[in-house]
Backbone as CSV, one residue per row, in Angstrom:
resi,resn,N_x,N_y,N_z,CA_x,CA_y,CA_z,C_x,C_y,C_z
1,UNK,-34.870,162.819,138.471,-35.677,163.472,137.437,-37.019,163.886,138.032
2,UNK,-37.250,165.407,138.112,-38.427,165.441,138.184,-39.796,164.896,137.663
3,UNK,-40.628,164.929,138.329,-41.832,163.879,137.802,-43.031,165.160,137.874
4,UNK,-43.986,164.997,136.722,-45.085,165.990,136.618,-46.428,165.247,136.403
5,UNK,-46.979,166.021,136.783,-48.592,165.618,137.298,-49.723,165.823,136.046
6,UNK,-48.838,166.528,135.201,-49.828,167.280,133.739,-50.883,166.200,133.250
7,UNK,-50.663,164.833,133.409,-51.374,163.959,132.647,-50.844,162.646,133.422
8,UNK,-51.911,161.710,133.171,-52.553,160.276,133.813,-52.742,159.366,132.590
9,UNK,-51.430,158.452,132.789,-52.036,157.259,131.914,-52.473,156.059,132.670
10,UNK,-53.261,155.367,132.302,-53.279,154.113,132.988,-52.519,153.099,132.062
11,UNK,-51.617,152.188,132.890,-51.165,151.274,132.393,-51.876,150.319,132.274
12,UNK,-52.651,149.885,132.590,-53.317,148.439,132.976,-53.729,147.867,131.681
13,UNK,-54.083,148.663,130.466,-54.013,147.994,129.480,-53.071,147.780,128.541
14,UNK,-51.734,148.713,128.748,-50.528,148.492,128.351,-50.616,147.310,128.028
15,UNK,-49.622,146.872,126.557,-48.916,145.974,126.264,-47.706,145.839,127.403
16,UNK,-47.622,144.730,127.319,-46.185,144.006,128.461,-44.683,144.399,127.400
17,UNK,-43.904,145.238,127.356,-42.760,144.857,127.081,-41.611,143.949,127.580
18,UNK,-41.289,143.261,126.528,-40.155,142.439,126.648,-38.598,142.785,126.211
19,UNK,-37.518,142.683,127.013,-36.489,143.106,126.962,-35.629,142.401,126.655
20,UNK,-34.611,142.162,125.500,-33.483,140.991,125.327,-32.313,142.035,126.550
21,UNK,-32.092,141.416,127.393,-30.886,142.002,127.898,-29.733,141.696,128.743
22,UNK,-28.604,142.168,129.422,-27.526,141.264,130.027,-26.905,141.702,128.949
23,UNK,-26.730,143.086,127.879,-25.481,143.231,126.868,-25.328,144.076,126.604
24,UNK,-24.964,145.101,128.025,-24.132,144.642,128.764,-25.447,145.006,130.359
25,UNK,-24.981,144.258,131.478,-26.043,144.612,132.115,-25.829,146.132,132.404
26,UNK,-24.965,146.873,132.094,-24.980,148.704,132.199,-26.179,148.842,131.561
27,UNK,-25.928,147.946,130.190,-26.766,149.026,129.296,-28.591,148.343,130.059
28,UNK,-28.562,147.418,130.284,-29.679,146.889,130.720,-29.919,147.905,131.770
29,UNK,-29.656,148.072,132.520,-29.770,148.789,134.111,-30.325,150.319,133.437
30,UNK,-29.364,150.831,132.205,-30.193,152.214,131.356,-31.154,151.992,131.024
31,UNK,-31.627,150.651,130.302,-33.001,150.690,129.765,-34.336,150.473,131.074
32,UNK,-33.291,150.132,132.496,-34.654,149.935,133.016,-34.868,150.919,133.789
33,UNK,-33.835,151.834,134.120,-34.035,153.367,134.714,-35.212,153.915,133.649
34,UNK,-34.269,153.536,132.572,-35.306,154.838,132.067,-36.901,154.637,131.268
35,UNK,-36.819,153.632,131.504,-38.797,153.243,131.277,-39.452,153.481,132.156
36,UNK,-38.690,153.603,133.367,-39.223,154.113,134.791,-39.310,155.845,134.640
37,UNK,-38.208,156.131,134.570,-37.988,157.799,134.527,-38.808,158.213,133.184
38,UNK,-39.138,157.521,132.261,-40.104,158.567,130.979,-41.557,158.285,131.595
39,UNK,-41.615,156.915,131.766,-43.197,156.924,132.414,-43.521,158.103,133.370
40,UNK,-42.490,158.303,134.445,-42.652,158.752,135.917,-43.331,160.565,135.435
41,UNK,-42.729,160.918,133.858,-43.288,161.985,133.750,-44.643,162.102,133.210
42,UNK,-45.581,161.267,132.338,-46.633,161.629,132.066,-47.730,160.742,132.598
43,UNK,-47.349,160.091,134.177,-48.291,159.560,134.597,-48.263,159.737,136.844
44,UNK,-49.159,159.002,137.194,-48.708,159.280,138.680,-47.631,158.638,139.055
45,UNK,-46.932,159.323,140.299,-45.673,158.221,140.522,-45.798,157.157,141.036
46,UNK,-47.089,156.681,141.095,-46.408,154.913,141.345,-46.813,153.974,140.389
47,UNK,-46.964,154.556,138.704,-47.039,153.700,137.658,-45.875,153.395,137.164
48,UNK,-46.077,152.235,136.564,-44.811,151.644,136.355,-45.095,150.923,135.253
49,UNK,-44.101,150.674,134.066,-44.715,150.522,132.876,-44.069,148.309,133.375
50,UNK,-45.074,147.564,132.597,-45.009,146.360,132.739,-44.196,145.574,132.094
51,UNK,-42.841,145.392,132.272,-41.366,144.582,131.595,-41.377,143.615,132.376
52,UNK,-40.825,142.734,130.735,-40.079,141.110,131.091,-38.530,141.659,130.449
53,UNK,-37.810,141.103,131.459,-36.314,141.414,130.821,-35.863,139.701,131.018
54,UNK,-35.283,139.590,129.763,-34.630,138.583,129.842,-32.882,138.463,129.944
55,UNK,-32.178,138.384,130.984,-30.975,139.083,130.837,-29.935,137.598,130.498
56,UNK,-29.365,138.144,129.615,-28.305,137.060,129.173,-27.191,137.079,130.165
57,UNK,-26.338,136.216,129.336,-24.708,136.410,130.089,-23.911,136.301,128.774
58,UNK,-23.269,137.901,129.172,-22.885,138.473,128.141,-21.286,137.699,127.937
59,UNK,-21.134,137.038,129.119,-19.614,136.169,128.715,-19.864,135.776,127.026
60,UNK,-21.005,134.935,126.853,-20.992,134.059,126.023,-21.543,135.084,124.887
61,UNK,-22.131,135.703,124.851,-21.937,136.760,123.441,-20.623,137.537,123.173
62,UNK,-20.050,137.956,123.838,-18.764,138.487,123.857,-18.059,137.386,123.271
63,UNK,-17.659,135.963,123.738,-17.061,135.092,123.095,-17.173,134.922,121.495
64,UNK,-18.926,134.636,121.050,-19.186,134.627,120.088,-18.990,135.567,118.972
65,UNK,-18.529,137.190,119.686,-18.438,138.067,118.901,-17.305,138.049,118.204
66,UNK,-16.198,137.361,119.369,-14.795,137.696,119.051,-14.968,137.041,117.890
67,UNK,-15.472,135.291,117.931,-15.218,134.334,117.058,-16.051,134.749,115.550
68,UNK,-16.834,136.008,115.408,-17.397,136.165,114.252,-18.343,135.047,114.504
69,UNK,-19.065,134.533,115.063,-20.176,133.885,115.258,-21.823,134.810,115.428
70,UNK,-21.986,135.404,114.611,-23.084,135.988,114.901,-24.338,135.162,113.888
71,UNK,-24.558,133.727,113.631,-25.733,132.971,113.811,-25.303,132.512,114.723
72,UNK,-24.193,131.919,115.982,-25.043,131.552,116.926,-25.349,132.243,118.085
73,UNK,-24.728,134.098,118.059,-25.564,135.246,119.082,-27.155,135.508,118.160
74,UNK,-27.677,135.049,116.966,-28.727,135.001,116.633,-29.308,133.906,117.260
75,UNK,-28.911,132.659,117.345,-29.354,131.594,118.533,-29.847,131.793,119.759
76,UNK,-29.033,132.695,120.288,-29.230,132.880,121.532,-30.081,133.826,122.019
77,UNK,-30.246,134.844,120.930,-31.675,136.163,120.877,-32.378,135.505,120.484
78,UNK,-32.560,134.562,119.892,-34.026,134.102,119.093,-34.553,133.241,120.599
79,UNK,-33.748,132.537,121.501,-34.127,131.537,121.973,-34.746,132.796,123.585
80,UNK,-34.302,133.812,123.334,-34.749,134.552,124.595,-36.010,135.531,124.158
81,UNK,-36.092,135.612,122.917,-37.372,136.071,122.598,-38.578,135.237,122.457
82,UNK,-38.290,134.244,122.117,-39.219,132.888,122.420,-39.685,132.819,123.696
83,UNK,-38.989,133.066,125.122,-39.274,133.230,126.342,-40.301,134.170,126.348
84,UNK,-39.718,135.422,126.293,-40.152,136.296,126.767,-41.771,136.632,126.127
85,UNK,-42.190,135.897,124.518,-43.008,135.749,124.255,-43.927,135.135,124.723
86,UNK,-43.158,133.785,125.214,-44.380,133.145,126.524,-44.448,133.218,127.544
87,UNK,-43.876,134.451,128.499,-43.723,134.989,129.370,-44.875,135.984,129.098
88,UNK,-45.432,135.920,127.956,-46.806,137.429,127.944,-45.777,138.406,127.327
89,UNK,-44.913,138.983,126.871,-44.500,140.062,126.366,-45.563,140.222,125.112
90,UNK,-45.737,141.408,124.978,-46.523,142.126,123.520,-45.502,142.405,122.346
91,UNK,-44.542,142.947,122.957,-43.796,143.506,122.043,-42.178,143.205,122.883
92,UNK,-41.256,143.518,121.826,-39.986,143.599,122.296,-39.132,144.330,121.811
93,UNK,-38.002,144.399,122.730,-37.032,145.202,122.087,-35.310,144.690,122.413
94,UNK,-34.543,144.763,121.664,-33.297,144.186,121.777,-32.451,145.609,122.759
95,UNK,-31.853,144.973,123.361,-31.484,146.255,124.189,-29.897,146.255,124.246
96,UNK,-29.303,146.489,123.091,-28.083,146.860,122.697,-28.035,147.089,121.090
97,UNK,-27.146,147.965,120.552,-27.624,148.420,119.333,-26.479,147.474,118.078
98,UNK,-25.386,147.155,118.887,-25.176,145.506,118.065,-25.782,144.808,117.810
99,UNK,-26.236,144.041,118.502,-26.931,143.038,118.441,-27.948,143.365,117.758
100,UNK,-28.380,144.105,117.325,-29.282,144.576,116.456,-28.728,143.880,114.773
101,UNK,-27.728,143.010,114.479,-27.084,142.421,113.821,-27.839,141.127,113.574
102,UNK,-28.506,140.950,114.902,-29.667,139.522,114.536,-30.666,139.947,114.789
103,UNK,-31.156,141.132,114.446,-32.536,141.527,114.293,-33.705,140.419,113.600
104,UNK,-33.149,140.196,111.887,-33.866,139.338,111.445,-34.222,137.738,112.661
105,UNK,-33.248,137.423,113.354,-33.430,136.281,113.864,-34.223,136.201,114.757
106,UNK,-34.033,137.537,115.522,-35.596,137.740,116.735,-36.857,137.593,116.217
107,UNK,-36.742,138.447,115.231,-38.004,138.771,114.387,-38.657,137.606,113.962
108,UNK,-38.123,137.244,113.458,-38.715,135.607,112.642,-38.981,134.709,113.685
109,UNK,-38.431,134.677,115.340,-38.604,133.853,116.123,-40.008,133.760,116.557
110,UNK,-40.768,134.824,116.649,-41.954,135.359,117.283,-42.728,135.863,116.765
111,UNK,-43.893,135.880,117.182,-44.883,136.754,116.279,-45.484,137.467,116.808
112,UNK,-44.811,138.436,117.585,-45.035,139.787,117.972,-44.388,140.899,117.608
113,UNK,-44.367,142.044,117.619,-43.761,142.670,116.777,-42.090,143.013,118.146
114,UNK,-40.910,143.169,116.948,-39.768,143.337,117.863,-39.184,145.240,117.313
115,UNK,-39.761,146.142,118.082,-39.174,147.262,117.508,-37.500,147.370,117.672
116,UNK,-37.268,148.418,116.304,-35.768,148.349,115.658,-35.294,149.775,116.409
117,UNK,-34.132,149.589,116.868,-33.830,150.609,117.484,-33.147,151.725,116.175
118,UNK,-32.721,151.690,114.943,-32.292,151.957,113.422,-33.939,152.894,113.703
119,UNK,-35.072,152.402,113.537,-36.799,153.323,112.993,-36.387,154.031,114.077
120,UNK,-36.412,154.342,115.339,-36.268,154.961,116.792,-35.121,156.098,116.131
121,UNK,-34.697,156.064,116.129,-32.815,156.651,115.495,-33.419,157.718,114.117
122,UNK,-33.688,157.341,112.997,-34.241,157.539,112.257,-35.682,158.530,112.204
123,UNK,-36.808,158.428,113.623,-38.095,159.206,113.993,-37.233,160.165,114.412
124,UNK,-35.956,160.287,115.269,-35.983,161.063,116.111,-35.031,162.084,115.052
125,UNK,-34.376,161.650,113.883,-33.742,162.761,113.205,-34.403,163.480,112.476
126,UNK,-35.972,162.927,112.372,-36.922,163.469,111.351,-37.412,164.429,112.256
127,UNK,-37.720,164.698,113.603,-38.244,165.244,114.429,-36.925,166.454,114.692
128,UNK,-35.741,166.149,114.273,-35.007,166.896,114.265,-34.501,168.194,113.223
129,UNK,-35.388,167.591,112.147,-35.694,168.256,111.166,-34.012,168.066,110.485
130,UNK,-33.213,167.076,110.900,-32.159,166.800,110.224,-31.830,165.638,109.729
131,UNK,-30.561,165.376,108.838,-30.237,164.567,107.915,-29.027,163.307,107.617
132,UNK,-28.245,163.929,108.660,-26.914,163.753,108.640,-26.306,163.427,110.137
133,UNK,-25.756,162.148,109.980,-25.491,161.150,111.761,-24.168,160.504,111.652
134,UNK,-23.467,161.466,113.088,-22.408,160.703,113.002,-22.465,159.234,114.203
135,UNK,-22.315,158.218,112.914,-22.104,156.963,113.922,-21.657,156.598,114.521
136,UNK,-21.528,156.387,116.195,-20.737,156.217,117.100,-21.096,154.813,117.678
137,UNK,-20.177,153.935,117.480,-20.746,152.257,118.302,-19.572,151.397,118.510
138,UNK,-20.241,150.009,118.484,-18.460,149.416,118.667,-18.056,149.373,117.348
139,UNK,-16.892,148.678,117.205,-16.137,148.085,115.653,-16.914,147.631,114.882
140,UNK,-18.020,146.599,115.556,-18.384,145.353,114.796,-19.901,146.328,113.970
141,UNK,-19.953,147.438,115.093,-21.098,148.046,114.024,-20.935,149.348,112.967
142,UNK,-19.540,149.561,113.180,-18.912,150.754,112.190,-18.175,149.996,111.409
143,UNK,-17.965,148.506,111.060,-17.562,147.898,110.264,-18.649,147.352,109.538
144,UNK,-19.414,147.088,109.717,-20.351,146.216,109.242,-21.535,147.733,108.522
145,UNK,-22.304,146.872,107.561,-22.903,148.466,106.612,-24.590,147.909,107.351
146,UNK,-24.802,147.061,108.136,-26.276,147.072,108.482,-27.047,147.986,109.559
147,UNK,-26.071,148.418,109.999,-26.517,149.998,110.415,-26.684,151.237,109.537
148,UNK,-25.628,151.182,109.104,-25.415,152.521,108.317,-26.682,152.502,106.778
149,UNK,-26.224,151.027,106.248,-27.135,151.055,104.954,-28.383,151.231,105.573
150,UNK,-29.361,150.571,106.643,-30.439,151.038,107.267,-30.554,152.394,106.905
151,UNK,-29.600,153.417,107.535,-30.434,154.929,107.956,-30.135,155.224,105.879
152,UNK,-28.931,154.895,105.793,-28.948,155.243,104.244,-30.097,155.466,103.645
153,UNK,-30.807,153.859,103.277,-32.332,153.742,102.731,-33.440,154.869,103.089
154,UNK,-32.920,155.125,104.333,-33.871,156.457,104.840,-33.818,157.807,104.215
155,UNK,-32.474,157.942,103.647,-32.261,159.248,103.119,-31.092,159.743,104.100
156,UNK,-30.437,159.241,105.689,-29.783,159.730,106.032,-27.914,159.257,105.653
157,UNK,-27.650,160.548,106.152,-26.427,160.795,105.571,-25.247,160.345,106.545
158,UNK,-24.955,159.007,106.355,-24.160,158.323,107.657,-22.312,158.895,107.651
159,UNK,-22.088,159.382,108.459,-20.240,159.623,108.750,-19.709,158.587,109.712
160,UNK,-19.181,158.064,109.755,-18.329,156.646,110.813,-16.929,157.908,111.183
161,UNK,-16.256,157.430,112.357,-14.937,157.680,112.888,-13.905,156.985,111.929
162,UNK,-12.849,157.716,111.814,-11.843,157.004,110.893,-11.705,155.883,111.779
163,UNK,-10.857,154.786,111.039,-10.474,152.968,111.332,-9.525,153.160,112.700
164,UNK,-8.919,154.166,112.876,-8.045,153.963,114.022,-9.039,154.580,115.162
165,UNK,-9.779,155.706,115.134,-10.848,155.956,115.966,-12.191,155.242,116.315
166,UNK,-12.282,154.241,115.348,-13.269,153.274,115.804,-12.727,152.417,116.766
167,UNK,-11.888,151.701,116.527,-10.877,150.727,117.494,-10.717,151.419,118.759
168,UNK,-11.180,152.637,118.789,-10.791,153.526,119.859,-11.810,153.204,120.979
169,UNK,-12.835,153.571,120.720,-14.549,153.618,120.554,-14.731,152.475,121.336
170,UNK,-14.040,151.129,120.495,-14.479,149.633,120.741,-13.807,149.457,122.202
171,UNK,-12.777,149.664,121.797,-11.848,149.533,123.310,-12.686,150.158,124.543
172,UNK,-13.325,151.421,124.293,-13.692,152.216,125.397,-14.528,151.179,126.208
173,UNK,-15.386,150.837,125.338,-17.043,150.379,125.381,-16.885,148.686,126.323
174,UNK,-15.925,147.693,125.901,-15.471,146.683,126.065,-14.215,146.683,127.228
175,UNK,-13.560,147.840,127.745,-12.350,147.460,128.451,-13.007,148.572,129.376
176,UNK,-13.680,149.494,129.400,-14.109,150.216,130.450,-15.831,150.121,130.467
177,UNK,-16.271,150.569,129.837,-18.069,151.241,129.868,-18.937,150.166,130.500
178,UNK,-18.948,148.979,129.627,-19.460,147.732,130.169,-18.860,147.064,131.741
179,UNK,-17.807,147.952,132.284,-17.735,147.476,133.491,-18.020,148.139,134.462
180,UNK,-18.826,149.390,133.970,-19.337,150.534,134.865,-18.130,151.331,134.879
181,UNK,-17.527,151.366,134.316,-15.751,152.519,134.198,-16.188,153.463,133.580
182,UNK,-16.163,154.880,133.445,-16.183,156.102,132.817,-15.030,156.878,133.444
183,UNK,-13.881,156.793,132.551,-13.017,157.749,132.799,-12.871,159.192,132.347
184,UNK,-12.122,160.162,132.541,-12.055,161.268,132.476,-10.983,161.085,130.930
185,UNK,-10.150,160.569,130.135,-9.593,160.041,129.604,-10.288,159.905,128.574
186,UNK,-11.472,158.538,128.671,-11.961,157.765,127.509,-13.276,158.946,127.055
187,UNK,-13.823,159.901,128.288,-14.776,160.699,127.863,-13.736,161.735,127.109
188,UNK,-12.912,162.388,127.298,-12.176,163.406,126.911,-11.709,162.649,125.034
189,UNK,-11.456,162.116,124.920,-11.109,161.209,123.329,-12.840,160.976,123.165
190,UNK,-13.545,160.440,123.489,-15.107,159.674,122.830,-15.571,161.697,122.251
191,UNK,-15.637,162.481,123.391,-16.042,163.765,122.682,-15.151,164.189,121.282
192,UNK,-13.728,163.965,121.541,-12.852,164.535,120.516,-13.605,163.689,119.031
193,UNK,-13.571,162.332,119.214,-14.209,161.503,117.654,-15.487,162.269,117.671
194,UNK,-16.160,162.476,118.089,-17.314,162.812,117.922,-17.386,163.934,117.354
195,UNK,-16.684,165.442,117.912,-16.436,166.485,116.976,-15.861,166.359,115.399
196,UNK,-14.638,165.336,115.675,-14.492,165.343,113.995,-14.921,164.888,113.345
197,UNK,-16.026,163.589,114.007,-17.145,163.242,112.424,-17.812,164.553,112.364
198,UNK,-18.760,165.413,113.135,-19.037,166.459,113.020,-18.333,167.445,111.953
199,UNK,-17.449,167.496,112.500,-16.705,168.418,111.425,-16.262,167.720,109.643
200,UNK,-16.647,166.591,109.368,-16.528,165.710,108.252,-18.015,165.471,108.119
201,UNK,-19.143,165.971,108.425,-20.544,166.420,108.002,-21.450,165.440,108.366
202,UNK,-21.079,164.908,109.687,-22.038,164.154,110.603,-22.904,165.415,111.957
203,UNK,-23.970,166.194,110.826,-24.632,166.632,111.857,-25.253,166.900,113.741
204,UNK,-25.790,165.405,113.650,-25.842,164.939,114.832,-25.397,163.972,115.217
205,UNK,-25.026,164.003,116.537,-24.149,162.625,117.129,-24.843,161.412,117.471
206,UNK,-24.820,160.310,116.780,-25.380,159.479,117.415,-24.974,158.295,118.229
207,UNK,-25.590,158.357,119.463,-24.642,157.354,120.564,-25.421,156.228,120.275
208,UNK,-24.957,155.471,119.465,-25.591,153.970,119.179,-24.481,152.904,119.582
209,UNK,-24.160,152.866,120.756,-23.867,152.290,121.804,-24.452,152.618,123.025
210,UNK,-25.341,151.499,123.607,-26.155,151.958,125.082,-25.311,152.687,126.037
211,UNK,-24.248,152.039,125.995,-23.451,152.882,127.111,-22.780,154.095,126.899
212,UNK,-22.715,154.078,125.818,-22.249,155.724,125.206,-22.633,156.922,125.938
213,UNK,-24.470,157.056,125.859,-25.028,157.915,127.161,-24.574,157.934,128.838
214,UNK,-23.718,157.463,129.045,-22.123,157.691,130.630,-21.529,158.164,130.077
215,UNK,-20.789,158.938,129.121,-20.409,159.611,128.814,-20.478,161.450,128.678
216,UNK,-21.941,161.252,128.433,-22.710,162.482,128.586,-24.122,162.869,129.490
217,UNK,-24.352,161.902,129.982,-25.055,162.064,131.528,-24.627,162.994,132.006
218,UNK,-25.596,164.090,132.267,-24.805,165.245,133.336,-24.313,166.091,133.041
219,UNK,-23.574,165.976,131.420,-22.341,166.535,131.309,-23.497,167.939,129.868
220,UNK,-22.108,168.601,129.900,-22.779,170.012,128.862,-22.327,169.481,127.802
221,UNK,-22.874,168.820,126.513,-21.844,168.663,125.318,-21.958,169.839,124.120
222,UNK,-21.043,170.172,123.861,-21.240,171.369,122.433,-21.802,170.601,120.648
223,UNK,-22.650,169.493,121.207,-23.717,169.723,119.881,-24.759,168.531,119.949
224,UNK,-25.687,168.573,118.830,-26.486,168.514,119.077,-26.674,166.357,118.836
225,UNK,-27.250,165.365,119.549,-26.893,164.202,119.896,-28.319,163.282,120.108
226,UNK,-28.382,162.114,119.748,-29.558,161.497,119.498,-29.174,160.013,120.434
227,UNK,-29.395,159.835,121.905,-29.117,158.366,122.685,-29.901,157.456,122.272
228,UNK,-29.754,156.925,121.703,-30.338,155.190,121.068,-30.832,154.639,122.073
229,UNK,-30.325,154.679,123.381,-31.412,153.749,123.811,-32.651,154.875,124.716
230,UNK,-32.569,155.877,124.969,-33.453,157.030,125.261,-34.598,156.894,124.213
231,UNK,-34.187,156.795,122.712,-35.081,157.270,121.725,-35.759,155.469,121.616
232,UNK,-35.381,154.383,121.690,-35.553,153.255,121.657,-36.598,152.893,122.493
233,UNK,-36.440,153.463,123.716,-36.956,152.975,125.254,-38.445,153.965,125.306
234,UNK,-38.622,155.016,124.527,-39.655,156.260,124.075,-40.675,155.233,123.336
235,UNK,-39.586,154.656,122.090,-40.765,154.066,120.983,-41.504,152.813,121.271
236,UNK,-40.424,151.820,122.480,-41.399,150.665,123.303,-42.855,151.013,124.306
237,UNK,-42.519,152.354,124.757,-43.414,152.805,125.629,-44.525,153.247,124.880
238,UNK,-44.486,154.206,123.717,-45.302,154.607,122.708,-46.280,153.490,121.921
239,UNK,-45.582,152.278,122.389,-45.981,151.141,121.331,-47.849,150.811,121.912
């Protein structure tokens, strides 16, 4: 990514961001490219914005997911935001858009503020001057309404993949994406769901799965798409 000279921030009084991450370390490895790559444009190149990442092991959230245990993957975010709070973090951010399922539990752990990647998602459709998002994530978050009722309350107009195309989605994300796999296959089907929520009146696409953006890295897509953790990783830096 090119880097431009237009403007000089100093970091030094930056708040410290803190990172819940390790879920998956792909998606971790995106969030830390790219706090590097947004800084690298509106400051000199050898600023570097100041992160604590706390990286899990996603064995044991994955376990917990299968088992429908999500107070004790709230256990396990609360107990890494507690770190990272006394590690000096200012602020934090959960860095997968599941897990955003124990939002409340981070939140309440600390008393710093933990931005929602849902407000991030939400700024950036208002800036889009649009209304209407098709939800793209795993199962557990196109099943569950605490995503969707979120943007709802906002006024936006949520479309999910039909039940057999979510399972689709989940599989991708869990049997390939998270292992650094991007096939020619799972991208060729992830675009196809994506057009037909589109075409069932999901405006813009939203990749609210971190790893979703390997999919379209690079690539030309025919419409218009909002990366959750791009717009996420903007509003920690902004903070």
């Amino acid at each position: 990514m090119a880097r431009s000279k237009r403007s000089t921030v100093s970091f030094g009084a930056m708040k410290r961001i803190g990172l819940i991450g390790g879920m998956s370390w792909e998606s971790t490895r995106t969030y830390y490219s790219l706090f590097n790559e947004v800084t690298a444009l509106t400051s000199d190149p050898w600023v570097q914005p100041r992160l604590l990442i706390d990286s899990l092991d996603f064995r044991e959230i994955v376990d917990l997911q299968n088992a429908g245990d999500w107070r004790g993957t709230g256990e396990i975010l609360a107990d890494s935001a507690r770190r990272l709070e006394a590690g000096g973090a200012t602020v934090l951010g959960i860095g997968a858009n599941t897990m955003h399922m124990n939002y409340d539990d981070v939140s309440g752990a600390v008393s710093i503020p933990v931005l929602d990647v849902r407000e991030a998602i939400v700024a950036r459709l208002e800036a889009m001057n649009a209304n209407s998002l098709s939800l793209l994530g795993t199962r557990y978050l196109m099943e569950s309404d605490f995503y969707s009722e979120y943007l709802e309350r906002r006024g936006v107009v949520v479309v999910k993949p039909l039940e057999d195309e979510a399972q689709e989605l989940h599989d991708m994300i869990y049997g390939e994406l998270t292992q650094g796999v991007v096939s020619d296959r799972a991208r060729g089907r992830f675009l196809e769901i994506a057009q037909g929520c589109r075409e069932r009146g999901g405006q813009v696409v939203g990749l609210c799965c971190t790893e979703f953006g390997m999919f379209v890295q690079g690539q030309d897509v025919p419409w218009a798409y909002i990366d959750s953790t791009d717009v996420h990783v903007r509003a920690l830096l902004e903070f």
